[in-house]
C-alpha positions, 0 to 999 in steps of 0.5 A, spaced: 500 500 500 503 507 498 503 511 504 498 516 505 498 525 505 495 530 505 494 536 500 492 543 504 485 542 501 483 537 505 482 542 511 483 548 508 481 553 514 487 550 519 494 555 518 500 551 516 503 548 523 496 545 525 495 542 519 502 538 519 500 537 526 493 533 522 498 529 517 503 527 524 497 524 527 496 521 521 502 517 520 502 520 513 509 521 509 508 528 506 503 533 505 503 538 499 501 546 501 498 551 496 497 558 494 491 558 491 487 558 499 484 564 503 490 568 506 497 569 505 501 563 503 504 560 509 500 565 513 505 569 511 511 566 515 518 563 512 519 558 507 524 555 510 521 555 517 514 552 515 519 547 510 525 546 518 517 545 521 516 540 516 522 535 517 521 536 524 515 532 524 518 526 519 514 530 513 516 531 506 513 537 502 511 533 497 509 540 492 508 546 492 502 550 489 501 551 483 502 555 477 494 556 474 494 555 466 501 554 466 501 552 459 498 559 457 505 561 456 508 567 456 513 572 459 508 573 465 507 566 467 515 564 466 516 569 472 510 566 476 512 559 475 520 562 477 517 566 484 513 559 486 520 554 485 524 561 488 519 559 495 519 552 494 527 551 494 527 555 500 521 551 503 525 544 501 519 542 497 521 536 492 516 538 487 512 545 485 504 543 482 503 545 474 495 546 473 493 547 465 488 552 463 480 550 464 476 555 460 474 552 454 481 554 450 486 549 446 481 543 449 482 539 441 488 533 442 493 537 438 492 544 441 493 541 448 499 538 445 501 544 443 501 549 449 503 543 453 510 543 449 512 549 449 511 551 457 514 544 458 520 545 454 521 551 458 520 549 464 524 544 464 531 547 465 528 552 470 526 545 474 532 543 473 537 548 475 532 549 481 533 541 483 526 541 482 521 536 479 514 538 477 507 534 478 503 537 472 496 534 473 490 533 467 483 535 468 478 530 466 473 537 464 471 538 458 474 545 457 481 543 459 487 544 455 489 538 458 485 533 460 488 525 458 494 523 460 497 521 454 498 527 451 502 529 457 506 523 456 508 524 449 511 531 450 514 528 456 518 523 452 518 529 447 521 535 451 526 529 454 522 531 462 524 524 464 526 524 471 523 532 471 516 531 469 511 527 472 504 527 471 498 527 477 493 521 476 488 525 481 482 520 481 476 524 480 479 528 474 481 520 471 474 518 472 471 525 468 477 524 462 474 517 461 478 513 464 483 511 459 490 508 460 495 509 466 502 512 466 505 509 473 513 510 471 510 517 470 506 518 475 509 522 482 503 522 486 495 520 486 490 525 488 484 521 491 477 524 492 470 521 492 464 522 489 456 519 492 452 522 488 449 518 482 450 524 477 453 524 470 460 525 469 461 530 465 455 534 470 461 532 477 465 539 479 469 539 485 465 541 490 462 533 489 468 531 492 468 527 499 472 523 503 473 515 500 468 510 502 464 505 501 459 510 497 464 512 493 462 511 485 469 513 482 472 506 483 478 509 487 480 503 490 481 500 483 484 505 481 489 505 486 490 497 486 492 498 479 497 503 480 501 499 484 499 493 480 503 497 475 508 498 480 507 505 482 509 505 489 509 513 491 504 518 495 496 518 495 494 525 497 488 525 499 485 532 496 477 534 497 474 540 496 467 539 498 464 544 503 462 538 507 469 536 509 472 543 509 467 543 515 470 538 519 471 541 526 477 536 526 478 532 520 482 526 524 477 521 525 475 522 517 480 522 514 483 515 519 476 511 517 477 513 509 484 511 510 482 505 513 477 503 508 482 503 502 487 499 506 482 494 507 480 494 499 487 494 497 489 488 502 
């Protein structure tokens, strides 16, 4: 079974230290922050303190979020994408976060191609003189510009980010793009969320997106049994954005019970 974390959207409304505390108490590996929260990012505090805050507990800072539209490339977002990996070196992430553009721009195959190389060709040396990888991660809407994985796959290989470049396989966004083939020599971290309702697909948002249970309709439990059929062996990050679990007044016992629910089925 991978090891667990958590992404801040879990439990958004705790600061920084509180919610590693959370992660602690939950014998996870890691966790990943974010900028796109209420507030400053850290709560306004030092990188490199919160990164010290973070080894002190036994916890890895998985990623750093997130360069928005990323592959809308420009001289605007290569400064963006430069700010974010300055932070994330000096909190000791391994990884910044690279979300695509979701507004109905680029969504054909050979366009989401397109200003997907060109961003990613040059981002890759600026990962790479900074030491850090990059988890970019496609969105199953239909008004993505980057929904399947293996059109991130092919510029992976073609840009020669091996090694650099990984791929998020979040299971809710697998689940609306299709499902479809699976990528776990490139995947560097899997996102897990569930969904109860009984709706369509393509009528699913984020704010549908629970804890994992045995309601859940987007077969994350197979999904991860076969990842780790393939040999993936990373962090499952849990990343829910609905009001009901940011509602949480503690978050701990269900969050212990969904871990424990796909370690039974993983078992």
């Amino acid at each position: 079974m991978p090891p667990f974390a958590l992404n801040h959207m879990t439990a958004p409304r705790l600061g920084w230290e509180a919610f590693l505390d959370l992660a602690q108490s939950l014998n996870c590996v890691g966790v990943e922050f974010r900028n796109d929260l209420k507030g400053r990012l850290f709560d306004g505090a030092d990188p490199a303190v919160v990164g010290a805050a973070t080894r002190a507990r036994g916890l890895r800072l998985l990623a750093l979020a997130e360069v928005k539209m990323f592959n809308d490339w420009s001289d605007t977002k290569r400064a963006e994408a430069e700010a974010l990996m300055q932070i994330a070196v000096a909190a000791g992430a391994e990884a910044v976060s690279l979300i695509p553009r979701n507004d109905g721009v680029a969504t054909s195959r050979a366009d989401s191609r397109a200003v997907t190389e060109t961003a990613l060709r040059d981002l890759l040396p600026m990962l790479r003189a900074h030491g850090l990888k990059a988890m970019v991660e496609p969105l199953g809407f239909a008004v993505c510009s980057l929904r399947y994985k293996d059109v991130l796959a092919e510029v992976i290989h073609a840009v020669g980010g091996e090694g650099t470049l990984y791929m998020v396989h979040d299971t809710f966004h697998h689940a609306l793009a299709g499902f479809g083939p699976i990528y776990p020599e490139l995947t560097g971290i899997v996102h897990v969320s569930g969904v109860k309702d009984a709706i369509y697909l393509d009528d699913m948002r984020d704010g549908h997106r629970v804890l994992v249970d045995g309601d859940d309709v987007l077969g994350n439990v197979a999904q991860l049994r076969a990842l780790t059929a393939a040999g993936y062996a990373g962090p499952v990050s849990y990343e829910p954005f609905a009001d009901s679990v940011h509602a949480l007044s503690d978050a701990k016992p269900a969050l212990a019970a969904s871990m424990e629910f796909i370690r039974s089925g993983m078992a």
